[in-house]
N, C-alpha and C positions, 0 to 999 in steps of 0.2 A: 477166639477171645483176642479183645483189643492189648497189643503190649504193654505193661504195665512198669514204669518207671520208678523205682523207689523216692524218696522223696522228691517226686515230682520233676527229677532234674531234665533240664532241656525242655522240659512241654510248656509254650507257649499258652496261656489259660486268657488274654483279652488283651483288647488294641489301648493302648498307651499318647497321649500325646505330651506326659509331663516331663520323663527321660526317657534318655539312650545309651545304653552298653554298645560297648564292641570287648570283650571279654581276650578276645584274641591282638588286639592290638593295643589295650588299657586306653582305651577312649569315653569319657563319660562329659553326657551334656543334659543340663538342664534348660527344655522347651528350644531345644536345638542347638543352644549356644557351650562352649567346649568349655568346661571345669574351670581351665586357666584363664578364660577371659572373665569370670567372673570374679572370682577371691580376692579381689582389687576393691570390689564393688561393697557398698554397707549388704549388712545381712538386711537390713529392711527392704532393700530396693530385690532381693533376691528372692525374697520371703513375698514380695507381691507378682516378681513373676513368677511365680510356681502356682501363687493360688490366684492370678488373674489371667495367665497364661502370654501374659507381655509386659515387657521393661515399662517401667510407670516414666512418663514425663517428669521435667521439674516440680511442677504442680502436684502432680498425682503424686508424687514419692512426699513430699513435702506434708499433704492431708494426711498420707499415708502411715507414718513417721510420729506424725503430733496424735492422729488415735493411738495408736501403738502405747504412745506415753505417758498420755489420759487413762490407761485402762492398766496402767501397771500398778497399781496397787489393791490390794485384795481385803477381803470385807475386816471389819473386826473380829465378827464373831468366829470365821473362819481358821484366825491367827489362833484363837482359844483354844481352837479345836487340836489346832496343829500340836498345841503343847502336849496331847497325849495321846499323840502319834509316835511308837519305837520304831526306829528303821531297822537297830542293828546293821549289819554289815552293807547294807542295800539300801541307800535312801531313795530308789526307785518305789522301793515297797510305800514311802510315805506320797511320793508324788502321785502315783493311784489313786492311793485311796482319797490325796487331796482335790484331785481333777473330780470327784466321784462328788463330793461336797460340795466345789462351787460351782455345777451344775443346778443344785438347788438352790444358789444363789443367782439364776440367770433367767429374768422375766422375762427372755423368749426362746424357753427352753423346749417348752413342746409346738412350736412357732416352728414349720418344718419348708418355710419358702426360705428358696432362695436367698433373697436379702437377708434372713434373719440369720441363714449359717451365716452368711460372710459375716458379720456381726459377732457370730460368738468365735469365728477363727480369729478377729482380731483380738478378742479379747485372752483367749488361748495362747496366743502368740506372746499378747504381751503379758500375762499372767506369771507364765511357766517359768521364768528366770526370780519372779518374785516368790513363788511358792519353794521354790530349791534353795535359794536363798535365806527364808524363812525356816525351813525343814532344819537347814544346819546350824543356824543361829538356835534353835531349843536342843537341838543334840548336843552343841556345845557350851550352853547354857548362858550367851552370849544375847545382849539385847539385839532386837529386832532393828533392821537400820530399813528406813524408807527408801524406795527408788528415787535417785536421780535425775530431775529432767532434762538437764542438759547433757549425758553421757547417750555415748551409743548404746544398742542395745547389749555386745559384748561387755562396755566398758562400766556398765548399770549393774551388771550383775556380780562384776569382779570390786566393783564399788559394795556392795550390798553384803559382801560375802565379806569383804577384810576391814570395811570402814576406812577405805583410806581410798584417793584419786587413783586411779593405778597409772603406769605411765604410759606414754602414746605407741609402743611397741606392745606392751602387755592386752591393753583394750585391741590393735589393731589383730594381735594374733588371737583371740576368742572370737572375735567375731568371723577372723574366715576357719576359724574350728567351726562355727555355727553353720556357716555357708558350704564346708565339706561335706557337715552330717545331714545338712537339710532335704538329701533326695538319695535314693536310689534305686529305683524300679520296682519289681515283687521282691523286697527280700521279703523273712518273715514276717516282722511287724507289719508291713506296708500290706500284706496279702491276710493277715488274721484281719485287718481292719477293714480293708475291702470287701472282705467277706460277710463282717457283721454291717459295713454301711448298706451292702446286694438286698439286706430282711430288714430294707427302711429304717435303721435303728439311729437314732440322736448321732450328731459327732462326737460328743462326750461319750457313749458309750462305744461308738468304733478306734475313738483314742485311748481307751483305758483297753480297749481290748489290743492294741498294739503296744502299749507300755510292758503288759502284760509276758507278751513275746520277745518285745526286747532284754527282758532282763536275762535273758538265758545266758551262759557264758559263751554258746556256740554262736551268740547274734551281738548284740550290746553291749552284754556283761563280758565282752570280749577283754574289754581296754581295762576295765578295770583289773584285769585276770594280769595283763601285760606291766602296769602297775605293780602287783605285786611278786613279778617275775623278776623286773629289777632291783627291787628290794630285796630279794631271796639271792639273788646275782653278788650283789655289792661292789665285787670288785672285778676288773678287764680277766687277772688271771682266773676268775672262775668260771670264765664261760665257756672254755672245752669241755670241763669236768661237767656243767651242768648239761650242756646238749648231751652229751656221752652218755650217762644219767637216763634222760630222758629217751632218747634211742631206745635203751636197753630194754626199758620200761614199756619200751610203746607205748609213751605219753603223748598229747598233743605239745606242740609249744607253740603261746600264746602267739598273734599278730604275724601269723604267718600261714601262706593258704587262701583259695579261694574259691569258693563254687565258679563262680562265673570268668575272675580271672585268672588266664594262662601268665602274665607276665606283672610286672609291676601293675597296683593300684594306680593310677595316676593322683589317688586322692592321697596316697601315701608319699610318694613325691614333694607335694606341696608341704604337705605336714614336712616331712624333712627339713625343707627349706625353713618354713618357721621356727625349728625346732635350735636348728643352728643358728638365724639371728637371737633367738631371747639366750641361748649358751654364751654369746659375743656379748652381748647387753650387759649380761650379770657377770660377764668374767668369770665363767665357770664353766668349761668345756668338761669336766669327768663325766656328769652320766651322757651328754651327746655321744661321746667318743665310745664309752662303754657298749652304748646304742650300737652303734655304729659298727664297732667289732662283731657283736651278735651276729648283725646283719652279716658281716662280710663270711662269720663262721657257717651259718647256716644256708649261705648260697655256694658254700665248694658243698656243704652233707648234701642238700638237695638237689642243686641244679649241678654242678659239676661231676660230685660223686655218683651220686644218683639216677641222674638224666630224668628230677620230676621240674615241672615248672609249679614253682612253691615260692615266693618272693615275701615281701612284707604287704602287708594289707591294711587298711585304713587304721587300725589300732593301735599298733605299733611307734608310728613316733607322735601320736596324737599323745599317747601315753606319757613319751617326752615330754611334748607342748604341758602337759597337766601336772608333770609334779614341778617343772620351770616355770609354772605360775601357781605354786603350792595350792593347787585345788587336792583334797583329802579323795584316795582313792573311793569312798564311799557315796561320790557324787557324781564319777565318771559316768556312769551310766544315765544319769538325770542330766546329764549336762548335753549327753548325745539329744536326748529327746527333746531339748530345749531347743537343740537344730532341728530337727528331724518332725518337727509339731506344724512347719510349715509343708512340708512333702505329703506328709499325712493328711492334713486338712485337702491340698488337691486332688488328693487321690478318691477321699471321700465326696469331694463337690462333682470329678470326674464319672463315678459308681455310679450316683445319683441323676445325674446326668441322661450316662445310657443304661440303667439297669436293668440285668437279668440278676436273679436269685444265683450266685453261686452256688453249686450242688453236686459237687464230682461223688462218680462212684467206686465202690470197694471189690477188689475181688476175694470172694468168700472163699478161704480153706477149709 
């Protein structure tokens, strides 16, 4: 008998040319190019090369950019529907079932060439900040505010979600939130979706089956979990007593840990950095710093005390970045997908591409 891996860990399952790990050295690059040289970059020019597999010229980013903008608004009848949509805790649950709807708003929905996915990724792309936007404006029973044409795509959505211009620090840091979540190899989502695009299935239903998987709190519903860790936190002096707590328990604690990396996220990095310019911004360094202590607590429990390599992970000061631009923890995890909707879309054009039926087997006890 072939050895048998519990959750898959370490088995290589198909050839990739969207990203690259190095797990051991915290190296992450999208279609070759390293983390850090992009975040600089709009999420639109990042978002086309993921799903065109190269940096768009002036021109091309530009065509690129104005569909993108054209197609950021969602049908009427769709908006009605939304009204009775409950998310409770999880407005991922509304963004599902919304993807799931304006599929049958999409006259080339069973249109399975080529041209016509690129078609509905843009429209996905540009859709998903309008629908989340939407989703929270009826939970908070707040009117619906139009997209923006002249804001970036971070800065459209933070427009749409408070009604106000947000400022040129606030839009820049959402959009490399966008550009952080937009890829990262098989995690779960990326590999439930691959699996349903392997049985020829619509990209609408390989994206809802990846929404699906993100919501888990061990995948996506990660950040949101970290969210409300510092909330429960409050204050610098309580965070020996809640690690200690948590130890005892043999609880997880949020935004820390990694399958794949042994050492810092490099994506968590960046988020740091961001997390400490909007703390400078707003003249409010307490939750940075509180942040911050955590981290320094839980790197003597784990890495010093310990000898695990357990660091912070993507969620962690993203988590920061989220409540420093008062986004309501109920959207973190839609907001990930709002990045993440461009990784997803290449991954399924890539299946499609060279498809074999995904179909591992079990070993029976």
């Amino acid at each position: 008998m072939e050895e048998m891996k519990k959750g898959l860990e370490g088995v290589v399952a198909l050839d990739t040319r969207i990203s690259f790990i190095d797990g051991a050295k915290g190296i992450l690059k999208y279609r070759g190019i390293n983390i850090e040289e992009l975040t600089d970059l709009p999420y639109d020019t990042v978002s086309y090369l993921l799903i065109n597999g190269k940096l768009p010229n002036e021109l091309e980013l530009i065509e690129y950019s104005q569909r993108i903008r054209e197609d950021r608004c969602v049908n009427a009848k769709l908006l009605e529907m939304l009204k009775n949509i409950y998310f409770g805790e999880e407005a991922l649950d509304g963004l599902r079932t919304a993807v799931s709807l304006i599929s049958h708003f999409d006259y080339e929905n069973d249109d399975h060439s080529s041209n016509a996915n690129k078609n509905k990724a843009i429209r996905l792309v540009a859709k998903f900040p309008t629908i989340v936007a939407a989703l929270n404006s009826c939970y908070e029973g707040h009117e619906y505010i139009e997209p923006h044409s002249d804001l970036s795509h971070g800065g459209n959505f933070l427009y749409m979600l408070k009604g106000c211009i947000p400022t040129e620090l606030e839009a820049e840091a959402l959009e490399k939130d966008l550009i952080l979540s937009a890829e990262h190899e098989l995690n779960p989502s990326t590999f439930s979706l691959r699996i349903a695009a392997s049985t020829r299935s619509d990209p609408y239903s390989a994206i809802i089956c990846g929404l699906c998987t993100l919501k888990g709190n061990l995948h996506g519903g990660a950040r949101k979990g970290v969210m409300e860790m510092l909330d429960e936190i409050r204050k610098p002096e309580n965070i020996k007593g809640y690690v200690a707590d948590k130890f005892e328990k043999r609880e997880k604690i949020m935004g820390f840990g990694h399958r794949v990396y042994k050492t810092w996220d490099p994506r968590a990095r960046l988020y740091k950095q961001v997390a400490k310019k909007l703390a400078l911004e707003k003249g409010d360094r307490y939750l940075f710093d509180m942040a911050e202590e955590l981290e320094k607590v839980l790197y003597y429990e784990f890495v010093e005390k310990r000898g695990k390599a357990i660091y912070p992970n993507v969620d962690f000061y993203s988590a920061v970045v989220y409540k420093y631009l008062d986004i309501p923890s109920e959207l973190a995890t839609s907001i990930f997908a709002m990045g993440r909707v461009s990784g997803w879309i290449a991954h399924c054009m890539e299946q499609y591409s060279e498809n074999k039926v995904i179909r591992p087997r079990a070993h029976f006890v």
